[in-house]
C-alpha positions as CSV (number, residue, x, y, z in Angstrom):
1,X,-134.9,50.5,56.5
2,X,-132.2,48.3,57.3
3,X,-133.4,45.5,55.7
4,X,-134.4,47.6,52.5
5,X,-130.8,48.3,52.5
6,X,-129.5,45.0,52.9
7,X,-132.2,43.9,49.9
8,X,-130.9,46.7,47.9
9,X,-127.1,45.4,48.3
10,X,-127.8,41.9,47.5
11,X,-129.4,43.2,44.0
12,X,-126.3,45.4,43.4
13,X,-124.2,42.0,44.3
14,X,-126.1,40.1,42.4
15,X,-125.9,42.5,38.9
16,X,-122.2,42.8,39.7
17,X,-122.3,38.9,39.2
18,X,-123.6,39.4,35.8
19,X,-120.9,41.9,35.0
20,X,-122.7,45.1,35.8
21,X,-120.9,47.9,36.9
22,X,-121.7,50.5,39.1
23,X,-118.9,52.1,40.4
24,X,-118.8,54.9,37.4
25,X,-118.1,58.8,39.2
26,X,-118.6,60.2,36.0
27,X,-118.6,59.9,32.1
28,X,-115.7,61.8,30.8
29,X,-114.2,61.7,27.3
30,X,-110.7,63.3,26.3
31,X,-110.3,65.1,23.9
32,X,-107.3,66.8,22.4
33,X,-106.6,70.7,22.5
34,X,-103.9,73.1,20.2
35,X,-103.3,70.3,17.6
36,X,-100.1,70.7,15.9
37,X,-99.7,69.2,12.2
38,X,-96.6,68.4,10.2
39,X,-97.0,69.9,6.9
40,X,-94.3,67.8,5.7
41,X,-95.8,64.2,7.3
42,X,-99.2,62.5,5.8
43,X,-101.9,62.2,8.7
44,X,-99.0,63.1,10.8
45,X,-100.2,64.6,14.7
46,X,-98.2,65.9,17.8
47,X,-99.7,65.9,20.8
48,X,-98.3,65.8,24.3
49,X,-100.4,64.6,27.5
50,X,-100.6,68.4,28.7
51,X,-103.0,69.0,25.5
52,X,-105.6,66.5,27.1
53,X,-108.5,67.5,28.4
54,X,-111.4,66.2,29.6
55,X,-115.0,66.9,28.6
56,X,-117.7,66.6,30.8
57,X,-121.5,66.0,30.2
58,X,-123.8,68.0,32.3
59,X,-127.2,66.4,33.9
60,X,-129.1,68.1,31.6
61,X,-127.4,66.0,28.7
62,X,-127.7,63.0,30.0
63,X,-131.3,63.7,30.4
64,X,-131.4,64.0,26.5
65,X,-129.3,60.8,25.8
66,X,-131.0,58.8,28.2
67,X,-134.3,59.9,26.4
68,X,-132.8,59.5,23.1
69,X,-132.2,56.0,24.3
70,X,-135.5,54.8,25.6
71,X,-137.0,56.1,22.3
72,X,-134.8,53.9,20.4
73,X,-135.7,50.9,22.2
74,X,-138.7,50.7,21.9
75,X,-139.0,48.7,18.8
76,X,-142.2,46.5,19.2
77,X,-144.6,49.3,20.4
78,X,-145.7,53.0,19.2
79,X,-142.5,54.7,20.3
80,X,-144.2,58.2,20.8
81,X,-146.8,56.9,23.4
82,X,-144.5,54.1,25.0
83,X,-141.0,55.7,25.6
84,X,-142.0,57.8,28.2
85,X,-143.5,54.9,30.0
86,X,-139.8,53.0,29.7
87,X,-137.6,55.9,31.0
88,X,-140.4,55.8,34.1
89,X,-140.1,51.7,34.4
90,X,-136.1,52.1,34.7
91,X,-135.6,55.0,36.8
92,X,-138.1,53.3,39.3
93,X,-136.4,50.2,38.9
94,X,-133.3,51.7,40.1
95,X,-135.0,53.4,42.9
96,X,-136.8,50.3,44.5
97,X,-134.4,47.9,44.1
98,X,-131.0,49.1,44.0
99,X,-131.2,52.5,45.5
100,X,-130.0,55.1,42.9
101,X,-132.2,58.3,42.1
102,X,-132.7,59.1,38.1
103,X,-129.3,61.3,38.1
104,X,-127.0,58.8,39.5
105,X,-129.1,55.8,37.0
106,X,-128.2,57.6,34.3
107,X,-124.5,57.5,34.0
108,X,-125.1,53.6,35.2
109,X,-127.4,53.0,32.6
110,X,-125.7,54.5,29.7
111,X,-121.8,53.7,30.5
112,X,-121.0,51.1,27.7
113,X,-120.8,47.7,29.2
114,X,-124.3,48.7,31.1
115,X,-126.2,49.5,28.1
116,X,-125.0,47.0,25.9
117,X,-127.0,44.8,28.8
118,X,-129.8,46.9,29.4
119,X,-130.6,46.7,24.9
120,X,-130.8,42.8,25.3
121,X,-133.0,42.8,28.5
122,X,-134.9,45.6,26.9
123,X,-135.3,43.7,23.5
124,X,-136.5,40.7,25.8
125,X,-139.1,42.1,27.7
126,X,-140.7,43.5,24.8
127,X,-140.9,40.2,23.0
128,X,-142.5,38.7,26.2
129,X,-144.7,41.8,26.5
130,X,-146.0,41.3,22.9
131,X,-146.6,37.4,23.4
132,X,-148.7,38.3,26.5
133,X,-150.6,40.8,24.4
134,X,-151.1,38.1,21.3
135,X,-152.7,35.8,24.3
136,X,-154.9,38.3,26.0
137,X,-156.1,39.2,22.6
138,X,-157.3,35.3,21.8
139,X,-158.2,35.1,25.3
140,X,-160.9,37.7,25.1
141,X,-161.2,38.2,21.1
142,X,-164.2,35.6,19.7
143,X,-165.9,35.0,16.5
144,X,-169.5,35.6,15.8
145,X,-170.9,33.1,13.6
146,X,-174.3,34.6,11.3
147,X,-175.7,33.7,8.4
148,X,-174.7,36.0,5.4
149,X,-176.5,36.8,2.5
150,X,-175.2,39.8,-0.3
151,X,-176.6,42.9,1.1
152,X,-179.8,44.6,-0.4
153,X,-177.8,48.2,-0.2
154,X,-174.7,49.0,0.2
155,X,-172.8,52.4,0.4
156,X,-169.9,54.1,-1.6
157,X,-167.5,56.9,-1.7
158,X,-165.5,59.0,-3.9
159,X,-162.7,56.3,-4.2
160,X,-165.1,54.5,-6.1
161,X,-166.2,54.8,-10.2
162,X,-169.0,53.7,-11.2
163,X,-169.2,50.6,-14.3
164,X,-171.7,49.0,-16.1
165,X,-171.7,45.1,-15.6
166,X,-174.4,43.1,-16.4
167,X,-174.6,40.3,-13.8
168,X,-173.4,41.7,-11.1
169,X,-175.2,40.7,-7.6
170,X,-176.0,45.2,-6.9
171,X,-176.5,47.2,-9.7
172,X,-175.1,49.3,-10.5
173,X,-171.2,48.1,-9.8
174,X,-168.9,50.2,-7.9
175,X,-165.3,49.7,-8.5
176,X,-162.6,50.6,-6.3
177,X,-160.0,53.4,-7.8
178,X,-157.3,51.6,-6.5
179,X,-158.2,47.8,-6.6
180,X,-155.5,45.2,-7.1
181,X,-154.8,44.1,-10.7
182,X,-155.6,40.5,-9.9
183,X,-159.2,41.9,-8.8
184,X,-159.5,43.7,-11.9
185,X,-158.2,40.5,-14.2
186,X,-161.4,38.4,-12.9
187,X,-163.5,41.0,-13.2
188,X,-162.8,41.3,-16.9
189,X,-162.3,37.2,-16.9
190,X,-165.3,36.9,-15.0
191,X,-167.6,39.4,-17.4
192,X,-166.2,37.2,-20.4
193,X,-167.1,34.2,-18.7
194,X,-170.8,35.5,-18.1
195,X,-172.8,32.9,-19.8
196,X,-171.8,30.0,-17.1
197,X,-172.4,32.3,-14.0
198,X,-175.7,33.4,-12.5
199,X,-174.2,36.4,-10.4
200,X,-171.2,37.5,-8.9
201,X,-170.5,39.5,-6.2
202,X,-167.4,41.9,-4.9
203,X,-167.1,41.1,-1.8
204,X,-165.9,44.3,0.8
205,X,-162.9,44.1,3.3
206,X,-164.5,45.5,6.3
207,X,-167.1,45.3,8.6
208,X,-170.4,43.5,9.7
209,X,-172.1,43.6,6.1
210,X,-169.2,41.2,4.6
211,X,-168.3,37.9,4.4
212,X,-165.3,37.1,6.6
213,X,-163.4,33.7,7.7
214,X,-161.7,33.6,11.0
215,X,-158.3,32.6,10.9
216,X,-154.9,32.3,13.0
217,X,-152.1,34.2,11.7
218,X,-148.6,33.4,11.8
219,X,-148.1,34.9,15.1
220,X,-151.0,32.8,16.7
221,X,-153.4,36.2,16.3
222,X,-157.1,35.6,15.5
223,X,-158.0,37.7,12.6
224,X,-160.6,37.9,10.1
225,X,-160.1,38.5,6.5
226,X,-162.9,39.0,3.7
227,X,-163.0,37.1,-0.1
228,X,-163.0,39.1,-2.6
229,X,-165.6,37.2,-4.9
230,X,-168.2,35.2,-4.3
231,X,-169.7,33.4,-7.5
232,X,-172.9,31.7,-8.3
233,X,-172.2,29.5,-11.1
234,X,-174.9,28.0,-13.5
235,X,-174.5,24.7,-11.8
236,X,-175.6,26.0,-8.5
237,X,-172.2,25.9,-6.9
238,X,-171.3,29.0,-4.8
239,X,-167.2,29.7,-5.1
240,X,-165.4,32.2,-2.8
241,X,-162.4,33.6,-3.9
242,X,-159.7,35.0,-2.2
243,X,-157.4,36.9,-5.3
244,X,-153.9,37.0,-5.1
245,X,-150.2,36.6,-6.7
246,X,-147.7,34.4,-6.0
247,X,-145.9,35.6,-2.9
248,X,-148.0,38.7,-2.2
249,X,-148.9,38.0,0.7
250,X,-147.6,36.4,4.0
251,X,-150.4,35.0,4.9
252,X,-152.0,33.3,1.8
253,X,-152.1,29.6,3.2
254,X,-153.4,30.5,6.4
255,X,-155.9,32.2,5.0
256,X,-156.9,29.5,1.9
257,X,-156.8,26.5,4.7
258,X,-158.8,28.9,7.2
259,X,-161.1,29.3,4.2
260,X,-161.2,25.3,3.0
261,X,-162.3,24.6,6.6
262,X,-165.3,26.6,6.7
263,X,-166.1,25.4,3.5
264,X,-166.2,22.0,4.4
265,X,-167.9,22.8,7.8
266,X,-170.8,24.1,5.7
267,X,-170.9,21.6,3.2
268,X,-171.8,19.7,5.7
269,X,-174.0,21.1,7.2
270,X,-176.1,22.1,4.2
271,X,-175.6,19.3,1.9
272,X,-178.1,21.1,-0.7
273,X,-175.8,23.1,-1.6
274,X,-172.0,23.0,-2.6
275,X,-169.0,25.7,-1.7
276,X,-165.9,25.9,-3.7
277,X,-163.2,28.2,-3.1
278,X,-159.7,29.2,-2.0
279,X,-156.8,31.3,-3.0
280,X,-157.2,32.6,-7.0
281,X,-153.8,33.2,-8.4
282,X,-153.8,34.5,-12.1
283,X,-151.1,33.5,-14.3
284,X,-150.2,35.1,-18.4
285,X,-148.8,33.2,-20.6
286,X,-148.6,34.9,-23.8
287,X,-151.4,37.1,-24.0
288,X,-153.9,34.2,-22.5
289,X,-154.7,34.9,-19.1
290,X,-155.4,32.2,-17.0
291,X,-156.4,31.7,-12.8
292,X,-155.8,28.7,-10.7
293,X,-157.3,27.5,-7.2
294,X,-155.8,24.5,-5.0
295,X,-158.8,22.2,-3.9
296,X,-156.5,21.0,-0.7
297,X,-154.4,22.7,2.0
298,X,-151.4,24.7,0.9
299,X,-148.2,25.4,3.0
300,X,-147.4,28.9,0.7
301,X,-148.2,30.2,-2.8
302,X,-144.4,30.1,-4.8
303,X,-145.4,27.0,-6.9
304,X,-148.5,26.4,-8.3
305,X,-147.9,22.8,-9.5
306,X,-151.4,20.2,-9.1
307,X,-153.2,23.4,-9.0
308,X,-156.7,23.5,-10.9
309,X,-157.6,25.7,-13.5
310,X,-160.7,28.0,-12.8
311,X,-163.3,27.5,-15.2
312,X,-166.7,28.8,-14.6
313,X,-167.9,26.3,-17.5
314,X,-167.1,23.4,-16.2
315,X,-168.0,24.0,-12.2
């Protein structure tokens, strides 16, 4: 016991190097009592020193702030599920290593200089926590690669209306009631470009049945995302298109560059047939509606400058 003592003491030492404090006997705040005001003086106040008093906050309180503030941090995690787990991490921190039950931690924790600390470390720990998280998940997250062909049958709910479209890869076509307006500009563009394309298919956005590229997110996550299109053009070339606008999304290069890699990976590995494909951005000018791909790596989608035009006639 004596050398759990002399452990705890060198921790409290050690804090009271970094400017903790924990000689605090209790919280108190004064307040004043029997105000007098001076009708005849603008934000005029008497008080004398004998009006003071002190108001105390009982255990029961500090319970509730101390909750209230181990909710609030938690800003990198489901709050409802993780703060009980943080109030539990602190008050047995203070228990194992510097010798305080919850009651006394409390006042600790919360007095001013204290918890302006405890935020940052806090704050800190979560950003480690997530970047542990991100590499556990590429650790043990992989990619199954399978050969993919449009499905034979595919399923749909009541978020989904029914059109009539004549070269569509399943018949009949199935729309979604809230697709994106760049997905419903090439459809139309695509239906009045239907003499120069075979097929073309709308792809899904989840699950096995799909076509999906791997690729790394910002953060360094593995992800998946899913083309929208997938085209067979009179000329025999296959295009997969991802549709989007300019700065819609976050990830738009990561995904085009994911998306130009596997492209070229399969190009060369079937050199009987040729992939096209990348980010499709639309663009209006006047009442001409146009769509552009990049054949090369992008960094972001603001400019579209040495961008190609997307014509199904001349692919």
């Amino acid at each position: 016991m004596e050398d759990v003592k002399r452990q705890r003491d060198f921790n409290r030492k050690a804090m009271r190097e970094k400017f903790w404090q924990f000689e605090i006997d209790e919280h108190q705040i004064k307040i004043p009592t029997d105000i007098n005001l001076d009708p005849y003086e603008v934000n005029a106040i008497m008080l004398n020193n004998d009006q003071m008093k002190a108001f105390s906050i009982t255990d029961a309180q500090f319970g509730t702030m101390f909750d209230r503030f181990c909710y609030d941090n938690i800003t990198r995690l489901n709050r409802s599920k993780s703060w009980k787990k943080l109030r539990e991490t602190l008050n047995h921190f203070a228990e194992y290593y510097l010798g305080y039950n919850e009651f006394e931690i409390r006042k600790i924790y919360l007095f001013p200089q204290n918890k302006e600390y405890l935020v940052q470390h806090i704050a800190k720990a979560l950003e480690n926590f997530e970047a542990w998280q991100v590499k556990q998940g590429n650790d043990s997250r992989r990619v199954v690669n399978n050969d993919w062909e449009v499905p034979s049958t595919r399923y749909f709910n009541e978020l989904y209306r029914r059109e009539k479209i004549e070269n569509h890869a399943l018949e009949p076509f199935f729309e979604y009631e809230k697709a994106s307006s760049p997905e419903i500009a090439l459809k139309e563009f695509l239906e009045k470009k239907a003499a120069f394309i075979d097929w073309w298919y709308k792809n899904g956005d989840q699950g096995k049945e799909h076509f999906a590229v791997p690729y790394n997110d910002k953060k360094g996550v593995k992800r998946l995302f899913y083309v929208d299109f997938i085209i067979k053009f009179k000329s025999g070339k296959i295009g997969l298109f991802d549709t989007k606008t300019k700065r819609s999304d976050a990830e738009a290069a990561n995904k085009h560059n994911a998306l130009l890699d596997c492209l070229d990976a399969e190009n060369k590995a079937n050199t009987k047939r040729e992939l096209i494909g990348g980010v499709l951005i639309p663009e209006l000018t006047g009442d001409v509606m146009t769509f552009k791909y990049c054949k090369n790596r992008i960094e972001d989608t603001d400019s579209l400058v040495g961008w190609d035009f997307f014509n199904p006639q001349t692919l």
